[in-house]
C-alpha positions, 0 to 999 in steps of 0.5 A: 890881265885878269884879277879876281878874288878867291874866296876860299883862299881868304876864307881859309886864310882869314885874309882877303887873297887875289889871284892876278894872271899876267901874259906880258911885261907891260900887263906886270907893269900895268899891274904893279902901277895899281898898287894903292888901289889894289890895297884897298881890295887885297891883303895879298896877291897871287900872281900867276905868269906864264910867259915868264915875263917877271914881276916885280913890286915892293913886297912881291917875291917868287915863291914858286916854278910850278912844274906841270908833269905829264904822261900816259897811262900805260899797262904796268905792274902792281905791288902787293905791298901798296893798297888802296885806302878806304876809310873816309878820314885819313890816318895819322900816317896821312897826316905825317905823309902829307905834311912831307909832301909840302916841303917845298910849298909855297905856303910853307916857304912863305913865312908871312901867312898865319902860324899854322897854316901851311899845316891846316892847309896840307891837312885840309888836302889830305882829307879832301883826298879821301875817299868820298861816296860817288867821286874818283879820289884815291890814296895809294899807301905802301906799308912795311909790317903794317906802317905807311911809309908812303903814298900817293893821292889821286883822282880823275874824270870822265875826260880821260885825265887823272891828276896826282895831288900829294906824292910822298916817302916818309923821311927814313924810307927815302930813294929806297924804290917805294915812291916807284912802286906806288907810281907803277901801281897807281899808272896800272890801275888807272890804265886797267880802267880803260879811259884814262889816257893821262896822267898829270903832277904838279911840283916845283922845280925848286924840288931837283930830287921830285923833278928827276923822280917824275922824269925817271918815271916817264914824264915830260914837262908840260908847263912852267909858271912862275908864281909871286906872292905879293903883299900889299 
């Protein structure tokens, strides 16, 4: 069992946040037992389980099933309509599109964080996504007449994977084939690259209408975490 602090997590926060990994019943036990001194270090735990072996702990509770999509990149075809972003601050529709994005997250569905923070924290990824001098981040956004109504954030390495952070449709433009056509664009793009070979998404499998849309699309599940917030 491994626990250690995450800095970011706490300083972001403002709480003294942890992350626990648990491979078996005795290793969730052995944790739970802990509880007196872990208050001592911790505010709040996030504990990862893999192995779906459960947890359970005054004041823990599922938040997540993180689905980890997976796919390869093939040759496919490329819409007009979606464009790359290029300025290094997001737009307000970024910002709206973002904030959809979340709507199964964590750390929206947990009430217990800071008023504010799920949307702090969805603004800091959108930012983060934007294009930086020297990285591969990407935004691909469809627009209508001039309005984004969609868009997808990725970015990839020299290992040959590609990873999709936030994908999302505004409210009004939903299962209308938007979605679809930024995905195509964006699998085009990063296999006329060259190296990348996969392409990966996370979601939550509480999300049926996102898991059937990566489905559709082409990927296989790859991995399943059961993730707890426990508050100490």
């Amino acid at each position: 069992m491994n626990i250690r602090k995450l800095e970011w997590d706490s300083d972001f926060f403002g709480l003294r946040i942890g992350r626990a990994d648990i491979q078996t019943k005795e290793e969730a036990e052995e944790l739970a037992s802990k509880v007196n001194l872990l208050k001592k270090e911790y505010d709040l735990l996030y504990v990862f389980d893999e192995n779906h072996v459960g947890f359970k702990a005054e004041n823990s509770h599922l938040v997540d099933e993180k689905v980890l999509y997976s796919k390869s990149c093939k040759p496919k075809q490329a819409f007009e309509e979606v464009s790359i972003y290029e300025r290094n601050t997001p737009s307000n529709s970024l910002y709206h599109l973002a904030h959809i994005s979340g709507g199964y997250s964590r750390f929206k569905l947990d009430n217990r964080f800071p008023k504010g923070s799920f949307e702090r924290l969805y603004n800091r990824w959108i930012e983060n996504a934007c294009p930086q001098n020297g990285s591969n981040k990407y935004i691909f956004e469809y627009s209508i007449e001039g309005i984004v109504k969609g868009m997808i954030t990725v970015d990839y390495n020299d290992s040959g994977l590609a990873h999709i952070g936030l994908a999302s449709v505004d409210n009004d433009c939903q299962h209308s084939g938007i979605g679809t056509k930024i995905m195509s664009t964006v699998e085009n793009y990063l296999y006329q690259l060259g190296y990348i070979h996969t392409l990966e998404v996370p979601t939550q499998k509480a999300n049926t209408d996102a898991c059937r849309w990566y489905e559709k699309n082409g990927f296989k599940i790859k991995s399943i975490v059961d993730i707890y917030h426990w508050w100490l």
